[in-house]
Structures are given as structure tokens and as C-alpha cells.
C-alpha positions in Angstrom: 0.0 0.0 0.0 1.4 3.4 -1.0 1.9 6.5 1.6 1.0 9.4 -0.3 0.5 13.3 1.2 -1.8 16.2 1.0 -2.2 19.2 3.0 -4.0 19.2 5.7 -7.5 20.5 5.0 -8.3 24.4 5.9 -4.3 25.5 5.1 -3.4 27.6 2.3 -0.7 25.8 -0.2 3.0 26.6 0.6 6.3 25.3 1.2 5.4 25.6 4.6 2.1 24.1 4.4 1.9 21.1 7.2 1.4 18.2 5.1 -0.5 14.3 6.5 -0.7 11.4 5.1 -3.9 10.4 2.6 -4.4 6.8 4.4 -4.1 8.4 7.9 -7.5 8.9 7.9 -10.5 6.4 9.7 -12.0 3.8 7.4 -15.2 3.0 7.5 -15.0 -1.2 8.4 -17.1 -3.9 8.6 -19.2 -2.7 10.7 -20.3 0.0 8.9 -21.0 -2.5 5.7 -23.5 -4.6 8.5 -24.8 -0.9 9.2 -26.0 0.0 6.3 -27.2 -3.6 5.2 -29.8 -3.9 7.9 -30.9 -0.7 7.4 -31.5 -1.2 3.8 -33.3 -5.1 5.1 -35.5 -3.1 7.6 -36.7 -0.6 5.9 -37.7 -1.9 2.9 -39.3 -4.8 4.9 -40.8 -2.4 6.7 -41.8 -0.2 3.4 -43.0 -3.8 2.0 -45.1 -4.9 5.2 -46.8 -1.1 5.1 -47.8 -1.8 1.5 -49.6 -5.5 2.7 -51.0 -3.7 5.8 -52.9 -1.5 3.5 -54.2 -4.4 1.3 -55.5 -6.1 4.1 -55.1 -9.3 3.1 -52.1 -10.3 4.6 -52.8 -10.2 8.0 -50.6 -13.0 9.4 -47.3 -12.3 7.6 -47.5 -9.0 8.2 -47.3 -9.3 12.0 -44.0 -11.7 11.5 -42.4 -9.1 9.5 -43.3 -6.3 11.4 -41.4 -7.9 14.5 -38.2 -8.3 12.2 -38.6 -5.4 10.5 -37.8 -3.9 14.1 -35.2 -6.5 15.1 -33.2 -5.7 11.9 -33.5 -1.5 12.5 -32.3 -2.5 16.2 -29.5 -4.3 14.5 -28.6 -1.6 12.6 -28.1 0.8 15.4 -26.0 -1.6 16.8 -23.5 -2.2 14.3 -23.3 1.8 14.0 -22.4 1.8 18.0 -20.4 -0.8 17.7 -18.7 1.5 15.1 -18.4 4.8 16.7 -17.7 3.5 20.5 -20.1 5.9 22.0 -23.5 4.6 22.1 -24.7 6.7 24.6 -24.2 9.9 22.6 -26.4 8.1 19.9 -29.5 8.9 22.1 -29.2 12.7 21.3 -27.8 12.3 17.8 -31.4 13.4 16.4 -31.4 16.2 18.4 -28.4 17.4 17.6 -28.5 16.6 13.8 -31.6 18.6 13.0 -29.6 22.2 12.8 -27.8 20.5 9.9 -30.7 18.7 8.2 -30.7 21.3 5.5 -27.0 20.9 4.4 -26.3 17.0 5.7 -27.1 13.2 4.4 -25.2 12.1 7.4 -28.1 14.0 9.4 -30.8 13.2 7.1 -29.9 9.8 7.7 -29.8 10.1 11.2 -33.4 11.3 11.0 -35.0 8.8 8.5 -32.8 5.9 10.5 -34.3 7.0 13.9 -38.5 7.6 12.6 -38.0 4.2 11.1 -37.1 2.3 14.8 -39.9 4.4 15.9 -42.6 3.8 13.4 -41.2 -0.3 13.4 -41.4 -0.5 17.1 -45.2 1.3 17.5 -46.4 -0.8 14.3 -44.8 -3.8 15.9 -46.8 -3.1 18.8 -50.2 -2.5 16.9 -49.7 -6.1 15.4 -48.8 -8.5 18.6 -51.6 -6.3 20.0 -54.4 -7.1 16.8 -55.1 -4.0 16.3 -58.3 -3.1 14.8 -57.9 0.2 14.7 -57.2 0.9 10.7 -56.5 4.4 11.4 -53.8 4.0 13.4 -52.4 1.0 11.1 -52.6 2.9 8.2 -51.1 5.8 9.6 -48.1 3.9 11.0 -47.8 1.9 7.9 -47.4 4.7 5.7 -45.2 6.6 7.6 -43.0 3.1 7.8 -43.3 3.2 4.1 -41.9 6.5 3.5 -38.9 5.9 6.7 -38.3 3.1 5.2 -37.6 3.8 1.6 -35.5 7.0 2.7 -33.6 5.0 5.4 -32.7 2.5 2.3 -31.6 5.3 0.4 -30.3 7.8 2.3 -26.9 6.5 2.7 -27.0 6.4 -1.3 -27.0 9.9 -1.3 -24.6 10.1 1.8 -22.1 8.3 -0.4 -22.6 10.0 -3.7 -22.3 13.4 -1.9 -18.9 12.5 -0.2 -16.7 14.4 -2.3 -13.3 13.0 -0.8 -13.8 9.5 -2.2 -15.0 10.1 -5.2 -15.7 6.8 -6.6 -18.6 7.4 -4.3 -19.8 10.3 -6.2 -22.0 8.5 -8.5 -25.8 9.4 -9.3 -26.7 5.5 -9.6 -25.9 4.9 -5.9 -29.1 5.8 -4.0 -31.5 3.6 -7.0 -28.6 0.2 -6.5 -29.4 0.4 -2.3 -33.1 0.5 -3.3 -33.4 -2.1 -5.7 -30.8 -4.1 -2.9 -33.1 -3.6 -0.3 -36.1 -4.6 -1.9 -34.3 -7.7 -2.7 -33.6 -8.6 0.8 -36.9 -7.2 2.2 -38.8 -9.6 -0.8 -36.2 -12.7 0.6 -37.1 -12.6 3.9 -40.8 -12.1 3.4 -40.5 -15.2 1.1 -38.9 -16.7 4.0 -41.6 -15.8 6.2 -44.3 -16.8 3.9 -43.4 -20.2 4.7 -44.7 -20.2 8.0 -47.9 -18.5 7.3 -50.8 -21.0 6.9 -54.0 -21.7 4.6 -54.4 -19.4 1.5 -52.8 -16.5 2.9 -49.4 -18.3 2.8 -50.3 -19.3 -0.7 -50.5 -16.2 -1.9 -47.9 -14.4 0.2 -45.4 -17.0 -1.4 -46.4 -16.6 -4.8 -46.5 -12.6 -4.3 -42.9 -12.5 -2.8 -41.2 -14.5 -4.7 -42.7 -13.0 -7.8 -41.2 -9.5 -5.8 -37.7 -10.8 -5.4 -37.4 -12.0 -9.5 -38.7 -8.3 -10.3 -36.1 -6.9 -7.6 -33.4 -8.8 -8.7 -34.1 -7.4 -12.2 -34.0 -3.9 -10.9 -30.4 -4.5 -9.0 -28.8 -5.6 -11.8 -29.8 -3.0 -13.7 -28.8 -0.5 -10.9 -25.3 -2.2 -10.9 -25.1 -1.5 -15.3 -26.2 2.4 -14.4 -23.6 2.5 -11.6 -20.9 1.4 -13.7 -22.0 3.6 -16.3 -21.5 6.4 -14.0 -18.2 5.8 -13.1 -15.9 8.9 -14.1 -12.7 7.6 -15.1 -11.3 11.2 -15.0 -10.0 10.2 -11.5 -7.5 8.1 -11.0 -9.1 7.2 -7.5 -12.1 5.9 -10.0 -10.5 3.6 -12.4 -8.2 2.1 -9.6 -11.3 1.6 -7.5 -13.4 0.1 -10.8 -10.8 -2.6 -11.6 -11.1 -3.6 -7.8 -14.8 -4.0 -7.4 -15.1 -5.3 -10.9 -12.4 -8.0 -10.0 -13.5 -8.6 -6.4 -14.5 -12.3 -5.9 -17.4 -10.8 -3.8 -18.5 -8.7 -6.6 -18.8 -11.5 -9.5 -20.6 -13.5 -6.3 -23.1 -11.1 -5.8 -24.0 -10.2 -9.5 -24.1 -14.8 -10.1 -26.5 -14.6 -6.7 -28.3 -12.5 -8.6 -29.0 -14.0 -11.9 -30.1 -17.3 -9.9 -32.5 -15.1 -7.9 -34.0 -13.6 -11.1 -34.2 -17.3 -12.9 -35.4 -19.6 -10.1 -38.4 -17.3 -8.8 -39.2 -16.0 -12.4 -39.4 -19.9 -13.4 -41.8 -21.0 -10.6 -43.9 -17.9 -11.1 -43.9 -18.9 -14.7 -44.6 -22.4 -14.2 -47.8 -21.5 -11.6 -49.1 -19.5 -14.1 -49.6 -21.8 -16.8 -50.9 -25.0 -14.8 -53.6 -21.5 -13.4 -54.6 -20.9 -17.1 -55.1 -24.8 -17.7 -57.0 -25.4 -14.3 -60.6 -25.6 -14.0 -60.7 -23.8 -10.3 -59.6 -20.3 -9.6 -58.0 -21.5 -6.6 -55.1 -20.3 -5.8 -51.7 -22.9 -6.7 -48.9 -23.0 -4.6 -45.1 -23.5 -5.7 -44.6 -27.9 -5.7 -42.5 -28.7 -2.7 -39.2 -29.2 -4.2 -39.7 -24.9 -5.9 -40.8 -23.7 -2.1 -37.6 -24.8 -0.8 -35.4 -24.1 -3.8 -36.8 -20.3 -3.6 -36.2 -20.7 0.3 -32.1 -21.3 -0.6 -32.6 -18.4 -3.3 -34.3 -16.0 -0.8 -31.2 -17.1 2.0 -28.2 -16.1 -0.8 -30.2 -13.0 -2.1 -29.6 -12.1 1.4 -26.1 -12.5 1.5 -25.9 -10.9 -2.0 -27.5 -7.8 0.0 -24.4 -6.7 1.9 -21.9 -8.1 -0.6 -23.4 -4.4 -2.7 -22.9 -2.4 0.1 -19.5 -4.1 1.4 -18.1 -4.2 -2.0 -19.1 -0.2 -2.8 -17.9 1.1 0.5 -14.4 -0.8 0.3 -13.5 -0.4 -3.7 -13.7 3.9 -3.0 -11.6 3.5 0.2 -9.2 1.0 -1.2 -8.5 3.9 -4.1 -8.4 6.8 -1.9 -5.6 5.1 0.0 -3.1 3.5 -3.0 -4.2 5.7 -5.6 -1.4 8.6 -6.3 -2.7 12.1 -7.5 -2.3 12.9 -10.5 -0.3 16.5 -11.8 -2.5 19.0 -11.3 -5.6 17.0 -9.8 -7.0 18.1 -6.2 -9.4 17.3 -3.9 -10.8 19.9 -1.3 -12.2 17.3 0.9 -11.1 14.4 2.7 -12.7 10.9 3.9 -14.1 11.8 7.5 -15.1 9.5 10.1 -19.0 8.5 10.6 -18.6 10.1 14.0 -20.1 13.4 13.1 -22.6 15.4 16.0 -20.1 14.8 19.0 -21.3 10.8 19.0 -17.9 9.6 18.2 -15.0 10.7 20.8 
């Protein structure tokens, strides 16, 4: 790994300028990959359960994903304390990120992030309760819909606004952690489909799974418009290209993928021709040996989930650490640490 210099940020440029070292400066790690992986799974699991609360006719899976959609925002949080080492600052990070809501994704995030534990944890509530009350469950499942979709993307936006890495800076972000969350928030649905009984379960399978193929689609897609946006005028950019594009983890997650497109689009296909040849409107369930094929489907589309994120976040530092500058190219702003608001000493 190369040790390469700059000046140190908010210094004018002289021979006497105070100079630090580029790869000096915090990485975001693991944890930060799990971070942002369950907050894309809860909250478009929770922006998915919302849309079959307002149905109405998935009563059942509903209250299981409610519960997880909770468990995974929890989870979240966690992995970002585990991060930062000061948990108990976390507690008045909303408060103190709303001055610089107008200016900040980081805050932004904070926002959307903490609505979408609150809205998961009331709605959660309303469900082990049996709530009749459709106000309330409508209200709460709408604004879990809207949390959840900007939780999913806000660190999208985060990224592609972070100026000192800029293989971050990329419009295609924010629409790949959508379509990535969807995925994952269709998988485990799927997953919990299995456990719902009678018709309901029937359809919930057939519904999700038919969700995940269509998700799938959209990631890949997402990936193609990412790429596309890559600007090779940095150096920092084509460096951090031929490392994601020649990542084992990357070529995993695009494979994982392709199977969760073609398994779940073939048993959707196959359901719909034995329903055009049947005699009975009834709903058709997926023959045993497709349920649990789409089960190990729904399981890797999982894991594909925070291969995107891990491989994204790692690729742009990887660059901004053994990439030299080229003559005559600068960057005003450096990678900073997550730790923004006083949460991180």
C-alpha cells in the first residue's frame, strides 16, 4: 500500500504548508457495511409490510415481519455503536442533527434511521396487539413506508455526496441500495411466507417471490447504471473500478443475482400456466421441491445484500488510500469519520 501526502485541510498551499498522510484517515469497516445492510433489510421490509398492511389481506405475515422489520433496525443501530464507541451519545444524535438537516445526508440519515425504529417499534406493537384500529395501522404503515424507503436510500445519497472519495460520487448509488433492499426485504418475506398457513401463505409465497425475481431485475440494472457512471477522469475511480469489478465478492453477488432472477421467475412462470389450464380459480402453490429451492434463493439473495454495500464502500476507500494524484488534480475534501454530531470521541 502506497503512503501518499496532502495538505491538511483548511491550510493555504506553501512550502510551509503542514502536510499528512492520505491513508491516515479512519475507514469506515465492517461494521459499517452490516450498518448500512440492515438498514436497507429493515426498511424496505418495513416499506413492503406497510404496502400489505394497506391491502389487508395479509394479516398474518404481516405481524412476523413487522417484529423483524424492528429486530433488523435494532440491528442496525447496533453495528453503527459498535462503530463509533459511544453509544450513549447516539440517544441525542437526532437532536443534535436537526440544525444541519438542510445541508447533511449524514443528518438526514440520522433522521430517516431513527422515525423508522420508531414507526417499526409502534407498528410492531399495533400487530402483537391485533389491532383493529385501521387508522392507526394505516397511519403507522405509511409513515414506515416513507422511513423506510428513505432509510434504504439515504446513505446512497450520503455516499454520492462525499466528495473526498470520489468513486462514491455516483448518481446510480441511492437507485442500487433501493433495488438491494427490496431484494432482501422480498427474501425474507419469502422466508416468512413459509410459515404463514391456509391461503394466505399461498398467496404471500407466490406474491414475494414474484417481488424478489422483479427486484433482482432492478439491482442488476442498478449495478449497469452504476458502472456507467463511473468517471474515469479520477485516477481514484478507475483504480477503485478494476477492484470492485475483479473482487471475488462482486462477481458473487452479480451470479447470486442472476439465480435469484431465474429460479423465482421460473416457478412464477410455471404457476401460471398449470392457473390458465386449471378448472378452479384457486389459488396454486409452488410444488414442494420450488418452495424450498426459492427458500435457498431467498437465503443467498440475502447475502448478495451486503456483498453491494461491502463491495461499494471498500472499492472507493481501497483507491483513496493506494491511488497517487495525479499533476495537477486536487481534492478539497477528505474521507471523515462517521462520527459526526459529538457521537464519536
Amino acid at each position: 500500500m502506497g503512503l501518499f501526502t496532502a495538505p491538511v485541510p483548511g491550510t493555504n498551499y506553501s512550502i510551509t504548508t503542514p502536510i499528512i498522510q492520505i491513508n491516515q484517515y479512519p475507514e469506515w469497516d465492517v461494521t459499517v457495511a452490516l450498518a448500512l445492510y440492515f438498514t436497507g433489510l429493515g426498511g424496505m421490509l418495513m416499506a413492503i409490510t406497510g404496502l400489505l398492511e394497506i391491502t389487508g389481506k395479509y394479516n398474518e405475515l404481516v405481524k412476523k415481519n413487522a417484529i423483524f422489520a424492528f429486530i433488523f433496525t435494532v440491528l442496525a443501530l447496533v453495528s453503527f455503536d459498535i462503530h463509533l464507541g459511544m453509544p450513549g451519545r447516539g440517544f441525542f444524535a437526532p437532536i443534535n442533527a436537526l440544525p444541519q438537516m438542510v445541508h447533511s445526508w449524514m443528518a438526514r440519515g440520522i433522521e430517516f434511521v431513527g422515525g423508522l425504529l420508531l414507526f417499526t417499534f409502534l407498528f410492531m406493537i399495533l400487530k402483537l396487539l391485533n389491532s383493529k384500529n385501521i387508522v392507526a395501522n394505516w397511519t403507522l404503515a405509511i409513515l414506515g413506508i416513507i422511513a423506510g424507503i428513505f432509510s434504504t436510500t439515504y446513505s446512497g445519497f450520503e455516499l454520492s455526496s462525499a466528495t473526498g472519495v470520489p468513486f462514491w460520487n455516483n448518481g446510480g448509488l441511492p437507485a442500487l441500495f433501493l433495488a438491494s433492499g427490496t431484494v432482501a426485504g422480498a427474501a425474507w418475506s419469502y422466508i416468512m411466507s413459509l410459515i404463514t398457513r391456509g391461503e394466505e401463505g399461498i398467496r404471500a409465497r407466490r406474491l414475494t417471490a414474484k417481488l424478489l425475481a422483479y427486484a433482482a431485475i432492478a439491482e442488476l440494472a442498478s449495478w449497469f447504471l452504476f458502472a456507467a457512471n463511473v468517471n474515469f477522469i479520477y485516477v481514484f475511480d478507475q483504480v477503485a473500478y478494476e477492484y470492485l469489478v475483479t473482487s471475488l465478492t462482486f462477481i458473487l453477488d452479480l451470479a447470486l443475482l442472476g439465480i435469484v432472477v431465474i429460479v423465482p421467475g421460473i416457478g412464477n412462470l410455471m404457476l401460471w400456466r398449470r392457473a390458465t389450464r386449471a378448472a378452479t380459480p384457486q389459488a396454486l402453490d409452488f410444488p414442494a421441491y420450488l418452495k424450498y429451492a426459492i427458500l435457498v434463493v431467498a437465503i443467498l439473495a440475502l447475502i448478495a445484500g451486503y456483498f453491494t454495500r461491502a463491495d461499494v464502500l471498500f472499492a472507493g476507500q481501497y483507491a483513496y488510500q493506494v491511488a497517487p494524484m495525479t499533476p495537477f488534480q486536487l481534492t478539497s475534501n477528505q474521507p471523515i469519520p462517521i462520527g459526526s454530531f459529538g457521537w464519536r470521541s
